[in-house]
N, C-alpha and C positions, 0 to 999 in steps of 0.2 A: 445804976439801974433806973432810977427813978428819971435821968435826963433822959437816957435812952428811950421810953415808953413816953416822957415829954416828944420825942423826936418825933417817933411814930407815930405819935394823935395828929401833929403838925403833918406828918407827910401826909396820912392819910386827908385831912382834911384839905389839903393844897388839891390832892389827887382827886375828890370826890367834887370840889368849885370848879377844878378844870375840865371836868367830865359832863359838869352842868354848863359848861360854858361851849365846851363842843356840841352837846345837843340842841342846847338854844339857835345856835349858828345855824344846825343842818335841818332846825327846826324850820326856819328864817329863810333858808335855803326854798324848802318845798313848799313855803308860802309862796313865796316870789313865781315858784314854776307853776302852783296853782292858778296863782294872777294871773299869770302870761298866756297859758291854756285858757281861763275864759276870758280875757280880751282880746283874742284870736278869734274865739267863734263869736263875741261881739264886735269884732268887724266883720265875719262872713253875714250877719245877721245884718247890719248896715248896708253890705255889698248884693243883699236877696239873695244870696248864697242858698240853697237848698242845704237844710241844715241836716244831716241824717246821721251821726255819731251821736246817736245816742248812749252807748257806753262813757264817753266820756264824760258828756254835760250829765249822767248821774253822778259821775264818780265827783264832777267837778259841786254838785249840790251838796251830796255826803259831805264831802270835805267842809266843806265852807258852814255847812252845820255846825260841824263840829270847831272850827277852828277862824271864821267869819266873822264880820261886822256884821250889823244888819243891814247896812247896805250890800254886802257882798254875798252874804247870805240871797235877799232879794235879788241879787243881779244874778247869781248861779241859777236861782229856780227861773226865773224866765227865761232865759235861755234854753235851760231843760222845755219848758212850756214851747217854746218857739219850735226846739226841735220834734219834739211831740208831735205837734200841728201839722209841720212838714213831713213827719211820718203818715198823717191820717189820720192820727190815732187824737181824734178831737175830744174824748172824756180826760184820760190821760193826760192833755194839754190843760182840759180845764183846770184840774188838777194842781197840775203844777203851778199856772198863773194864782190861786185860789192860795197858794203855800207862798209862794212870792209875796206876793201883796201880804200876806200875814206876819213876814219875816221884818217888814218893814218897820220902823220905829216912829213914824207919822209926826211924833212930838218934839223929834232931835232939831238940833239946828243945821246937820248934814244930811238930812232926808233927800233924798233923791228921785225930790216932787213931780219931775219929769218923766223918770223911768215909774215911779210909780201908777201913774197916768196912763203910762201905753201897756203897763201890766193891765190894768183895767178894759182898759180900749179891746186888747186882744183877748181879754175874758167875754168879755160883748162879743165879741166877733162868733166866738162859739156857743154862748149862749142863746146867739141866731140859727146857726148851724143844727143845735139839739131843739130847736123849735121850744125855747125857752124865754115867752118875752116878757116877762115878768122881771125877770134875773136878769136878761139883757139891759132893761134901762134900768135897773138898779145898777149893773157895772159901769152902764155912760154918765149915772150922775155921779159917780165914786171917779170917776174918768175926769171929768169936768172939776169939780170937788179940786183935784190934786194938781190939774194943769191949773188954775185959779194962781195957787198956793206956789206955783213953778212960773208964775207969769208967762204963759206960755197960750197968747192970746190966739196964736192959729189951731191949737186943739184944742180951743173952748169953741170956736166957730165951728168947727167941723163935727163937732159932737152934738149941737144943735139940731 
């Protein structure tokens, strides 16, 4: 009796690592599909694609909330921001870019001092839009500030 109930802790405990080991997997899975969906719409976003799935670049922000770096976190919400924009919907956008740039990690050593920079850039952009120039060159020196930092000496010229 006593082996047998040995057996059964074993089975069960085999059965419950490989249950962990399948979720992990499919876990891994719909990261990968998450990735793939927003590096899609960041090339429509490269190609000036008119971004207008909005449904998805939320669902892709959600996500990435939840289960993102802070770089991916930040690359979900601009994109969201971008597609916003493309809607019209320029508070919205602001919004999003304002959530991006805060998703950011600033102090890592994988900062993504460049997307950071055009998060800013296109905060500025609507911060002109809402007749907000205050906030605007707050966002071109936060713009400057991160291309500095991205060495990324043609959008420190351009933000001049």
């Amino acid at each position: 009796m006593n082996r047998h109930l040995h057996h059964n802790i074993l089975y069960a405990a085999v059965a419950i690592l490989w249950g962990l080991l399948i979720l992990g997997a499919c876990a891994g899975d719909e990261h990968q599909k998450m990735l793939a969906h927003l590096e899609e719409l960041e090339r429509q976003n490269l190609a000036d694609s008119v971004m207008t799935n909005d449904s998805l670049a939320e669902r892709l922000a959600e996500y990435f909330d939840h289960h993102g770096t802070p770089n991916e976190r930040m690359r979900a919400h601009y994109i969201l921001g971008r597609t916003y924009a493309d809607l019209g919907e320029a508070p919205a956008a602001l919004e999003a870019y304002l959530r991006a740039a805060s998703c950011a990690d600033a102090t890592a050593a994988d900062c993504d001092y460049t997307k950071l920079s055009r998060i800013h850039i296109q905060s500025a952009r609507i911060c002109y839009l809402l007749l907000q120039p205050r906030s605007q060159l707050d966002e071109l020196c936060k713009a400057q500030l991160y291309a500095l930092k991205a060495k990324d000496t043609l959008t420190i010229l351009r933000t001049n």
